[in-house]
C-alpha positions in Angstrom: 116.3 2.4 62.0 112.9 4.3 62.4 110.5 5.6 64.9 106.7 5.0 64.9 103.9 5.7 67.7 105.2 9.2 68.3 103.4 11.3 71.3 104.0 13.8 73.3 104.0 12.9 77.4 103.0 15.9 78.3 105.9 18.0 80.1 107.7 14.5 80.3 108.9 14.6 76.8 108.1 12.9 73.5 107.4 8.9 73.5 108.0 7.2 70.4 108.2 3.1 69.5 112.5 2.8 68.0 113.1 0.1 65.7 116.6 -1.0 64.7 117.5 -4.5 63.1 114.7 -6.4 64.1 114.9 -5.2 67.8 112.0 -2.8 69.2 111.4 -0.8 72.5 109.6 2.3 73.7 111.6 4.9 74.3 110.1 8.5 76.9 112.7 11.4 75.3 113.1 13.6 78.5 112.8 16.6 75.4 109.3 17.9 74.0 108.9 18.0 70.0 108.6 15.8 67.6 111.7 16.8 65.5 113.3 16.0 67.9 113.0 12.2 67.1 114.4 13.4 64.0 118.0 13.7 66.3 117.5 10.8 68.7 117.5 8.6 65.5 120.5 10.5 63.7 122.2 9.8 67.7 121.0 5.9 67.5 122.3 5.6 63.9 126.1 7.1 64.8 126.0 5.2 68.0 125.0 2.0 66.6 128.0 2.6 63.7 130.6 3.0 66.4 129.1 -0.2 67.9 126.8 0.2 70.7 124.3 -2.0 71.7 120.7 -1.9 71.5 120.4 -1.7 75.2 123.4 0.9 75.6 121.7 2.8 72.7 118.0 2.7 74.6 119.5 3.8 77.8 121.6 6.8 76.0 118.4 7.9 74.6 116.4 8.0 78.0 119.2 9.7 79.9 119.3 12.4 77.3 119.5 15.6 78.5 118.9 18.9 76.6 120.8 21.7 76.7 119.7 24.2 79.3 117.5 26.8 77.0 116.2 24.4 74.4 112.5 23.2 74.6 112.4 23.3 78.9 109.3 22.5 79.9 108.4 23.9 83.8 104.4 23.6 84.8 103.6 26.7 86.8 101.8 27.0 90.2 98.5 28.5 88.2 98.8 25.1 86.1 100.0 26.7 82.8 103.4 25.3 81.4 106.1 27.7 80.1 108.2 26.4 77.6 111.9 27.9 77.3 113.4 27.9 74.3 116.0 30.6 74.1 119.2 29.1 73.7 120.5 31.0 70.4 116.7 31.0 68.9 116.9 30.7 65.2 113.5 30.9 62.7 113.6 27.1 63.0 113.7 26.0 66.7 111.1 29.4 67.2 108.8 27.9 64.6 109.0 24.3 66.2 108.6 26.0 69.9 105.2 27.4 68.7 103.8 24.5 67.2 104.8 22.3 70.2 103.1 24.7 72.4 100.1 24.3 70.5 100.0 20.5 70.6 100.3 20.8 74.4 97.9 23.6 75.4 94.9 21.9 74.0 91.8 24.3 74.8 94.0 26.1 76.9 94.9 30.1 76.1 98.4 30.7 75.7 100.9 33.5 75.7 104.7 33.7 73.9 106.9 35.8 74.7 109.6 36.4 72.4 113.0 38.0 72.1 114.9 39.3 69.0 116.5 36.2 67.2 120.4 37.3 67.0 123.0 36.1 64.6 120.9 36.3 61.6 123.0 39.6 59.5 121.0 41.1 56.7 118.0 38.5 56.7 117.1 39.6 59.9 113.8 41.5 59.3 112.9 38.8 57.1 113.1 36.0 59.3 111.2 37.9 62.0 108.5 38.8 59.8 107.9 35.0 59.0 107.6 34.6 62.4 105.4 37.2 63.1 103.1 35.2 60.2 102.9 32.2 61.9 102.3 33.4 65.6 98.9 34.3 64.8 97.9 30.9 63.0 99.0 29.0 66.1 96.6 30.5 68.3 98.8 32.0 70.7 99.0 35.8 72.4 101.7 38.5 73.2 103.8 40.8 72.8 107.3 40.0 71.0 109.8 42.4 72.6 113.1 43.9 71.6 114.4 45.6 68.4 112.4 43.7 65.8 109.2 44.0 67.6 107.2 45.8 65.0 108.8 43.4 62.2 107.3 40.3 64.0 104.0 41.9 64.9 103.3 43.2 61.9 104.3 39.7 59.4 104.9 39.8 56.3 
């Protein structure tokens, strides 16, 4: 099973071409980011082990929908989009969030807001400060607020 002709559709979600045992069809993943082909293929391999069709498998994937807080897309009156991704935010889905944003804001100026990153015990500052160092290379502006402001700002 495997993916190829991946793309993002805008606010639509991601498009890729799925391939599974010789069958083939496009497939528009109502969620933005590319990883995130990564889990409709882990979701296609399970479901085709428990014996789904191709077909039931196609139409699972289209009528996916994400949880509320993870990689929402909303286009804004002024034509900017705001993505929302803080469902439990973790150095992971905050990375991916900026580097989506960049592939979707093209010329466009952009600005992220971003809230402390819970859960994450003695590492905390750390992971913060790795996200305060790739803000920066991803073009974006803003202010991160709460308690580990400073940390992110600052980077490593």
């Amino acid at each position: 099973m495997t993916a190829s002709r991946i793309a993002h559709e805008g606010e639509k979600g991601t498009i890729f071409k799925l391939l599974m045992d010789g069958a083939s069809r496009e497939i528009l993943l109502p969620v933005l980011g590319f990883h995130n082909v990564s889990n409709a293929l882990a979701a296609a391999a399970a479901s085709s082990a428990a014996g789904a069709t191709f077909d039931a498998i196609c139409q699972g994937l289209m009528a996916f929908k994400p949880v509320g807080g993870r990689m929402e897309v909303y286009r804004l009156k002024n034509g900017g989009t705001l993505i929302d991704d803080t469902y439990n935010a973790n150095p992971a889905s905050v990375a991916v969030a900026l580097k989506t944003l960049q592939g979707l804001k093209g010329e466009c100026r952009s600005t992220v807001i971003l809230g402390d990153m819970l859960e994450l015990g003695g590492e905390a500052e750390k992971y913060h400060e790795e996200i305060g160092a790739i803000w920066p290379t991803r073009g974006q502006q803003g202010l991160p607020p709460g308690d580990f402001a400073k940390t992110t700002a600052k980077g490593p």
